[in-house]
N, C-alpha and C positions, 0 to 999 in steps of 0.2 A: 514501551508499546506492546499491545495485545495485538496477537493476527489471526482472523478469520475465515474463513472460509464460508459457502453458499450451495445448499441441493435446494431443487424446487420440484414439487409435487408433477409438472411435467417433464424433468430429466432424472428421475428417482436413482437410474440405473448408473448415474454416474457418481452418484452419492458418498459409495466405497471408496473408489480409486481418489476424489478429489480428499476427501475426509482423513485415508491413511497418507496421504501427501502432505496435508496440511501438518499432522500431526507431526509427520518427520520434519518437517518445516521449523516446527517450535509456535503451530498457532494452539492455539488455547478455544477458539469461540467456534462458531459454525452459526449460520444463519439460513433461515427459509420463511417464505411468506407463502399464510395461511389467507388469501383472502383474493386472489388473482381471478380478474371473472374469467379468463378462460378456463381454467381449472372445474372438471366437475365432481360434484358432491359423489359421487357412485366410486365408491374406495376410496376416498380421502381421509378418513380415521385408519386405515392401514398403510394409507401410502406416508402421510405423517406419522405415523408409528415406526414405521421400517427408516425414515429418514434419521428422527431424533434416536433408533437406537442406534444404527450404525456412526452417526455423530459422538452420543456418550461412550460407546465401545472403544474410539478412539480417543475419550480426555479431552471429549471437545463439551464445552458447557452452549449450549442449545437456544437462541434469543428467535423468535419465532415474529412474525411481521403480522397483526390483526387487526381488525376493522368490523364493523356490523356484519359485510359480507362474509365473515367468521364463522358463523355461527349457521349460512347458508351450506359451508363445507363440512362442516363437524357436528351439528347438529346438536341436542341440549346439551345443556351443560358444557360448552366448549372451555371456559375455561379450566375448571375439574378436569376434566378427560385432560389437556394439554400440560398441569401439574402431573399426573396423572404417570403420564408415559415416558415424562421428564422433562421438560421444558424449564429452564433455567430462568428466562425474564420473557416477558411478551411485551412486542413494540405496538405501541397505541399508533395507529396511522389516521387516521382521518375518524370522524362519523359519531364518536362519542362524547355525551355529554360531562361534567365538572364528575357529576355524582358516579357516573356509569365508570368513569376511570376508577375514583376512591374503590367505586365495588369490586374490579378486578384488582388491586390491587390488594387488595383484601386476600385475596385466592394464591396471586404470582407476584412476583417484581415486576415494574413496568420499566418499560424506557420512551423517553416521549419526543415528538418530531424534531428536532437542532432547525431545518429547514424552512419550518412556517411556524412554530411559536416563538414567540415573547418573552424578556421577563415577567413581562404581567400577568401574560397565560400562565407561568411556570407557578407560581406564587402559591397556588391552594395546594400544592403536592413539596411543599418546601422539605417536609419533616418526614417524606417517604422515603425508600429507597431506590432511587432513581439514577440513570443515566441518560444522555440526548446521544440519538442518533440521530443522524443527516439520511436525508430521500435518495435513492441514485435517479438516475434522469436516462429513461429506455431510449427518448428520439434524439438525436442530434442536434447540437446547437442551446437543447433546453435548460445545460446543466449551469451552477451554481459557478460564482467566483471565487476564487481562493481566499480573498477576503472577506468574504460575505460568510467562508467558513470560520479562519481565522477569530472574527465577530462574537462567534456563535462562543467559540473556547471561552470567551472572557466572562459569556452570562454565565454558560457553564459553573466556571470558578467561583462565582459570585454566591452559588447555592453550592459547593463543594462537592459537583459532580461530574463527571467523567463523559468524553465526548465520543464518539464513533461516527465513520465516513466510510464511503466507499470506492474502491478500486473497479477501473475497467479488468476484464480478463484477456487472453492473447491466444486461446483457445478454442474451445465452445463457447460462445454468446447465446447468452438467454432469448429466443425470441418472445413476440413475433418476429422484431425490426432488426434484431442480431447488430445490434449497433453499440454492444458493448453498455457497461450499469457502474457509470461513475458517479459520485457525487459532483464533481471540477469537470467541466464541459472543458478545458484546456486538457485533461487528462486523458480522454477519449481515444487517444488513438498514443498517448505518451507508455514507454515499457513499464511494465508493473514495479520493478525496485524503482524506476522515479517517481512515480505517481505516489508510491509510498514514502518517500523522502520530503517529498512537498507536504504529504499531509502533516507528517510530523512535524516538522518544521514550521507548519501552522499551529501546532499547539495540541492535534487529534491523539487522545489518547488510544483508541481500538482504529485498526483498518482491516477493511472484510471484502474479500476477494467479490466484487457483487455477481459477475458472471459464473457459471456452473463448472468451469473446467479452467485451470492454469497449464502453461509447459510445465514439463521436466523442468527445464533451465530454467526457468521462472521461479518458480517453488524452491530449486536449488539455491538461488539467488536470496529471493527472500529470507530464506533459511539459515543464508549467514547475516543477515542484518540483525534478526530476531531474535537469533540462540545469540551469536558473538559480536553484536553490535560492528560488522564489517563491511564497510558497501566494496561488492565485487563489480569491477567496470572492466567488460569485454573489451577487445579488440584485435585489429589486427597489425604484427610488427612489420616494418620497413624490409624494403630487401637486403641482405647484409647485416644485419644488425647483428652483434656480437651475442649465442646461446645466455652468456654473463649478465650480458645487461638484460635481456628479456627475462632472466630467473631472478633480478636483484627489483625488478618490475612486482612482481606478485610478494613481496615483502610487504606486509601491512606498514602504513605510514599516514601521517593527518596532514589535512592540509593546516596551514598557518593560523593563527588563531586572530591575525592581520590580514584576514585576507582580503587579496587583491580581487580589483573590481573584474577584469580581463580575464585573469588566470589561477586554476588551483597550483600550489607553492609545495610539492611535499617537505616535511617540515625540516625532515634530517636526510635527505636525499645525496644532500653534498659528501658527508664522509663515505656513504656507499657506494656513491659513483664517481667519483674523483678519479680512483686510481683502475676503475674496467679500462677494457679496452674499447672506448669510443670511437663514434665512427670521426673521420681524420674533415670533412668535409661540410657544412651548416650550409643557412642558408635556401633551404625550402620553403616550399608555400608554408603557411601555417593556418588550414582553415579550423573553422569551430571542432574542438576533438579531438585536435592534435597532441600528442605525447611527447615532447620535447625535454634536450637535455642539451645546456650550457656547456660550452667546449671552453677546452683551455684560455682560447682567446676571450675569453670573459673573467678571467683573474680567480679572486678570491669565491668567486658564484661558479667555478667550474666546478661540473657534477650535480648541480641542482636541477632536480625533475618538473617538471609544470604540466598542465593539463591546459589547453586554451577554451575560453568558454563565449569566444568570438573567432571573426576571423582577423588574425592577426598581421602587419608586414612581414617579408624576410627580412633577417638578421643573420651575418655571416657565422656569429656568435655563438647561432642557436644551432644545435643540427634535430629535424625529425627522425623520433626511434619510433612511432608508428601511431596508428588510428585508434580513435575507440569505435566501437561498432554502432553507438550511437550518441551523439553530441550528450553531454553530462548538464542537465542545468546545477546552476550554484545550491552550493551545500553549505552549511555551517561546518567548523572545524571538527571534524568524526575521524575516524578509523578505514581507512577503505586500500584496497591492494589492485592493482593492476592486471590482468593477463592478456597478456599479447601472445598470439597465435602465428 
């Protein structure tokens, strides 16, 4: 997976701090759209200049969002000028014809809609170099289903090219409607490392922060899925729970590559927690979230870790070592560590 980031010609100033964040993060891309009618032409060849450097400055390769109204912000030659100052690929959004695409492409690399073409649209640009990127969706409710991206991955494939989506941010929200710039309208209000778990998991090869600003802890998070493929899931421990087991928690471990429909399984969890000092009593609620660890009274499964990805019965069995901070949806079998607080 490639991770990117987003400045736009109305929040320029936050450009730096998101762009050197990405970078430590392990993103690669950066993303802005040149074609927003709020946006006016009076400094927009500077303020898109100042965006794509402080972007390249960081090692971030620059995919720029254009349309006819393009060319109302940038004035002749928009394409030239936008190779120019460094722009890496330009995303065709709407408004041009068969030919007018060939012609920029002639100039830049394109990437072309995931969201409203076709195979059959894709067909005259077969032998370019191309990628599909997906639309994010500013109002609520408008956005896209996880399937209907999933979808997209396969035409993708089909022309041996590469997909990109977008992430809400948990930050700065792009206005007007500050309602967050997902692709997955379920995503909208989901934490950045799930939203980005789900995309992958569909198949999307790039995800691009679409919002102007992430957290710290956001970007920190991302940062270990990207560079060392580890999902970090927050939370917080039970009262009592033994300093041993909370530090035997943040040990990277996978879930089961059988995984259970209910619950994540850490895979080797039994031999490292067998012999802690557990807590002596099971038998708590177990709602979606929970962190649990099989006590003795569970036999040859004592010490095994679980994650609940419902809510579950009590079991005397089972005791809760603590929450996550927000419900985990199902992952395929990866690498991911614990920390409880």
């Amino acid at each position: 997976m490639r991770l990117g980031a987003s400045a736009y010609l109305g929040h320029a100033p936050l450009a730096g701090p998101t762009f050197s964040a990405a970078a430590e993060a392990g993103a690669t891309l950066a993303f802005t759209s040149l074609h927003i009618p709020e946006d006016s032409p009076a400094g927009a060849r500077a303020a898109a200049t100042a965006i794509v450097t402080t972007a390249t400055d960081s090692g971030l390769a620059v995919v720029a969002d254009v349309s006819p109204n393009t060319a109302r912000l940038l004035g002749d030659s928009p394409w030239e000028f936008l190779r120019s100052i460094g722009v890496a690929r330009v995303r065709i959004d709407f408004g041009f014809s068969v030919a007018e695409i060939l012609s920029i492409a002639s100039v830049l690399p394109i990437a072309l809609n995931a969201s409203t073409l076709r195979a059959a649209d894709l067909a005259p640009f077969a032998e370019l170099n191309v990628e599909l990127i997906h639309n994010f969706y500013p109002r609520e409710w408008t956005g896209l289903a996880l399937a209907s991206v999933a979808s997209s991955v396969a035409v993708a494939r089909s022309f041996g090219w590469r997909v990109g989506a977008f992430m809400a941010g948990d930050s700065v929200r792009r206005g007007p409607l500050g309602e967050g710039l997902p692709t997955v309208e379920d995503h909208r209000t989901m934490p950045p490392l799930f939203q980005v778990l789900a995309l992958v998991d569909a198949g999307v090869d790039d995800v691009y922060v679409g919002d102007p600003a992430l957290t710290d802890h956001s970007w920190a998070r991302l940062g270990s899925f990207a560079r060392d493929d580890v999902v970090v899931l927050d939370g917080v421990a039970a009262p009592g729970v033994h300093p041993a087991v909370i530090e035997a928690l943040a040990v990277p471990d996978r879930n089961r590559p059988d995984t259970a429909e209910a619950i994540i399984r850490l895979e080797h969890s039994r031999e490292r927690f067998a012999g802690l000092p557990l807590p002596e009593v099971g038998g708590q609620p177990r709602p979606a979230g929970s962190v649990t660890v099989q006590l003795p009274a569970a036999g040859r499964y004592c010490g095994e870790v679980a994650i609940t990805l419902r809510d579950l019965p009590t079991d005397d069995r089972v005791t809760v070592v603590g929450r996550l901070s927000a419900p985990v949806p199902e992952f395929r079998a990866r690498s991911f560590t614990t920390l409880l607080h």
